[in-house]
C-alpha positions as CSV (number, residue, x, y, z in Angstrom):
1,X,125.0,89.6,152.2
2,X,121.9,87.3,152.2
3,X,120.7,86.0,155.5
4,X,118.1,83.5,156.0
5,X,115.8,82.8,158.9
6,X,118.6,80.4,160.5
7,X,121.3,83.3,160.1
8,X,119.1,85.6,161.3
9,X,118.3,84.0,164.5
10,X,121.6,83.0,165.4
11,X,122.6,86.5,165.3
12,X,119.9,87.2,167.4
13,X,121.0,85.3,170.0
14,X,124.3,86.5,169.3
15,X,123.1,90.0,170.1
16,X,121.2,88.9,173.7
17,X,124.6,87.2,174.6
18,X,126.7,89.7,174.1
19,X,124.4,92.0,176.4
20,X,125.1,89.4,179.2
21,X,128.6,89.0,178.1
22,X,130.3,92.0,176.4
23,X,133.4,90.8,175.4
24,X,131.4,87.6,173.6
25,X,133.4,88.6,170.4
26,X,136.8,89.1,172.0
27,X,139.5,87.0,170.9
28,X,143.6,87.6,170.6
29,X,144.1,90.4,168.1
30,X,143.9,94.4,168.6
31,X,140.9,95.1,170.4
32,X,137.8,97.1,168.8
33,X,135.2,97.4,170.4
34,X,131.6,98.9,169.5
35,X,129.1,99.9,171.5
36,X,125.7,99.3,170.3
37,X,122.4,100.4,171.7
38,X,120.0,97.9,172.9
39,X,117.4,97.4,169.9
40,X,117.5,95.0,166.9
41,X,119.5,97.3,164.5
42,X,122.4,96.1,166.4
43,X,121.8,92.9,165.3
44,X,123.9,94.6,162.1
45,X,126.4,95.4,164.2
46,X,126.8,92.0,165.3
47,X,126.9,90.6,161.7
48,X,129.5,93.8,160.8
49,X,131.8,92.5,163.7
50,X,131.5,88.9,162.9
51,X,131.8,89.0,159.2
52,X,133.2,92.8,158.1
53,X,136.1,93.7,156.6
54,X,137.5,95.0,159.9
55,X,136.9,92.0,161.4
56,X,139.8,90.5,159.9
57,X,142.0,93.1,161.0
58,X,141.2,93.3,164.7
59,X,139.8,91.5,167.0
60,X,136.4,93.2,167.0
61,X,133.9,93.1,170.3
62,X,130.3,94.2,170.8
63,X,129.5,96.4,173.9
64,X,125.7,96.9,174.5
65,X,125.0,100.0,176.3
66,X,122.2,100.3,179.0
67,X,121.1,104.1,178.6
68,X,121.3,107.0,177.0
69,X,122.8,108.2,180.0
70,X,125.8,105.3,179.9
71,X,126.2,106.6,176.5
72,X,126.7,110.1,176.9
73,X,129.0,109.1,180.0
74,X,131.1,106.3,177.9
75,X,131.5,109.5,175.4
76,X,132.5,112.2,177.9
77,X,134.9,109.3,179.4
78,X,136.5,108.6,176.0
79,X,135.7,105.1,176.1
80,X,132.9,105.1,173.3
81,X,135.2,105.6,170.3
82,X,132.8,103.9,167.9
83,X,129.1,103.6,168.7
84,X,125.3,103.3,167.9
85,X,123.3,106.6,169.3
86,X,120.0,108.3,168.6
87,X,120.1,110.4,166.5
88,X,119.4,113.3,168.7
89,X,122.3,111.8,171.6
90,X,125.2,112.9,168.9
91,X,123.6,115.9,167.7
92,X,123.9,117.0,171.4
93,X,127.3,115.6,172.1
94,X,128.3,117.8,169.5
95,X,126.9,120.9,170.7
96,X,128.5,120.2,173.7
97,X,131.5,120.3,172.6
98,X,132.5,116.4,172.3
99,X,134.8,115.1,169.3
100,X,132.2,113.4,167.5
101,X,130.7,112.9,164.1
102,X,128.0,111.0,162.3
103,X,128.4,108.5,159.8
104,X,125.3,107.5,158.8
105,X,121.7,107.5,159.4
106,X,121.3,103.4,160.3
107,X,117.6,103.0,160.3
108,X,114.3,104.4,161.0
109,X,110.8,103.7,161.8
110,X,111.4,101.6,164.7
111,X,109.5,102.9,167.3
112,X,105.6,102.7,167.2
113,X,102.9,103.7,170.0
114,X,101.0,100.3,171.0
115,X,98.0,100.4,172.9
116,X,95.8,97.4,174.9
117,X,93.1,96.3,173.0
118,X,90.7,98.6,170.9
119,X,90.0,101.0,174.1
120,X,91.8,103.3,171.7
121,X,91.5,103.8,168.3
122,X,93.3,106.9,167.3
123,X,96.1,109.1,168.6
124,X,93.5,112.0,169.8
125,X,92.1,109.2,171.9
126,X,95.3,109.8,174.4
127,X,93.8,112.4,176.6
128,X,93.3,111.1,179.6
129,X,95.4,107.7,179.2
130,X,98.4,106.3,180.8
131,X,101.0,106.2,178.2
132,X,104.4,104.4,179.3
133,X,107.7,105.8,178.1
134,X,111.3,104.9,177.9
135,X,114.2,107.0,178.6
136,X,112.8,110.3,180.0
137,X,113.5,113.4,177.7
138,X,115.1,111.2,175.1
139,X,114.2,110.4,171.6
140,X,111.1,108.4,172.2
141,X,109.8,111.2,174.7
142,X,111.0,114.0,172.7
143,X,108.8,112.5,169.4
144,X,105.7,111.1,171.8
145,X,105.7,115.0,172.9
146,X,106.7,116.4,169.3
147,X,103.3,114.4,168.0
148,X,100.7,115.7,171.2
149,X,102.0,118.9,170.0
150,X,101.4,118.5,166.3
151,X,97.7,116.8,167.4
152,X,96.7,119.9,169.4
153,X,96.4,117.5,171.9
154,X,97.9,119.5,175.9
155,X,100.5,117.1,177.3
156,X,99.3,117.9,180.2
157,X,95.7,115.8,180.1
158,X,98.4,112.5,179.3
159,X,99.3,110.9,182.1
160,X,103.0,109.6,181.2
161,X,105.2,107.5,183.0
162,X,108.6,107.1,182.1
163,X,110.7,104.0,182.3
164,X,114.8,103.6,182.7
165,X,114.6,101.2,180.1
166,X,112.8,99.8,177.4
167,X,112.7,96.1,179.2
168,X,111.3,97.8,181.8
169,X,108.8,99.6,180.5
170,X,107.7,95.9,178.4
171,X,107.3,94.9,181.5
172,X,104.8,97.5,183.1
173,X,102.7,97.6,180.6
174,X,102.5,93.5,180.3
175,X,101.7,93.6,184.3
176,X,100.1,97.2,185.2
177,X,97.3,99.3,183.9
178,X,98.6,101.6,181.0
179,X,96.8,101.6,178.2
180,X,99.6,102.6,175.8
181,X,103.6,103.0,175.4
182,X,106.4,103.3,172.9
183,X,108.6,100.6,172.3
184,X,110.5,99.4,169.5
185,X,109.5,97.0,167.2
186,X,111.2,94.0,168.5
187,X,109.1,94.1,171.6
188,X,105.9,93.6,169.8
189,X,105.9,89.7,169.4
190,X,106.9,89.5,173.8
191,X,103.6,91.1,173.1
192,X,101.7,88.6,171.7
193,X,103.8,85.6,173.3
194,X,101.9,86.5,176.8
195,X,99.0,87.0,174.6
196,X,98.0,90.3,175.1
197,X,95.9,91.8,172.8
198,X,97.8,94.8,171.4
199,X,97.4,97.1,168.1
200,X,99.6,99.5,167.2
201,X,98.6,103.1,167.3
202,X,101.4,104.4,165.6
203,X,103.9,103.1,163.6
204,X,107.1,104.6,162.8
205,X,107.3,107.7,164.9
206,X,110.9,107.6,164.9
């Protein structure tokens, strides 16, 4: 399917709404529902349950999860029947003995390490910096650590904070004094709209 700008920002917008309002694609036949994570590749999902195949069949809705942690619980709950994870989040669900498999590797390269102005010019640059991160011992953690390791560089001269979410963590390092922090790509132009000078450091960690 071809979408142009228009299309594309519609479902967008489609996406933000059905954050707010979960059931935005709810209507009279079977439910289904989906339960994406919060980051632009469920804007696919959004186009999937507008437009796919199953779409015709049921009466498909568009859950946004808040967390990791909301995740794991709508999985152990047996709510989550169908849903968008990190990659790392089923991995573990399966080890833990929950019924669940992976379909398909979505996307990758969305997360990137962005830093405040040219204070820092390279990842070795980190020691001694405030680095914001989402989602505690999660996948952007568990790369940000993975890459100090593979740089030699001690975790332990990195002053990390950790964020519940990745619109809070936006919002920290728009307002306090962090010089870094991993986000996803779609954050970057909330970035430049308060026009904050920003580079990234690191594109495509995950």
């Amino acid at each position: 399917m071809t979408m142009n700008r228009r299309d594309f920002l519609r479902m967008s917008a489609a996406l933000t709404a059905a954050g707010m309002s979960p059931s935005l694609f709810a209507a009279t036949k079977e439910q289904f529902t989906i339960y994406g994570a919060p980051a632009m590749p469920s804007v696919t999902i959004a186009v999937a349950a507008a437009q796919g195949k199953l779409a015709k069949q049921a009466d498909v809705a568009l859950e946004i999860w808040r967390s990791p942690d909301q995740l794991r619980a709508g999985v152990a709950s047996g709510q989550f029947k169908v849903m968008m994870s990190p990659s790392n989040v089923g991995v573990n669900l399966r080890n833990q003995g929950q019924k669940v498999g992976m379909v398909n590797i979505l996307t990758n390269g969305i997360t990137q390490l962005m830093c405040k102005g040219g204070a820092i010019t390279s990842p070795q640059e980190l020691v001694g910096k405030k680095i914001l991160v989402p989602f505690k011992n999660d996948m952007p953690d568990i790369v940000l650590q993975a890459l100090l390791k593979k740089l030699n560089i001690d975790i332990n001269k990195v002053e990390i904070t950790y964020a519940a979410t990745p619109t809070e963590a936006i919002g920290l390092f728009l307002l306090k004094d962090f010089h870094a922090f991993c986000q996803n790509r779609w954050q970057a132009p909330l970035c430049r709209k308060q026009k904050l000078s920003v580079r990234r450091l690191c594109v495509g960690l995950i």
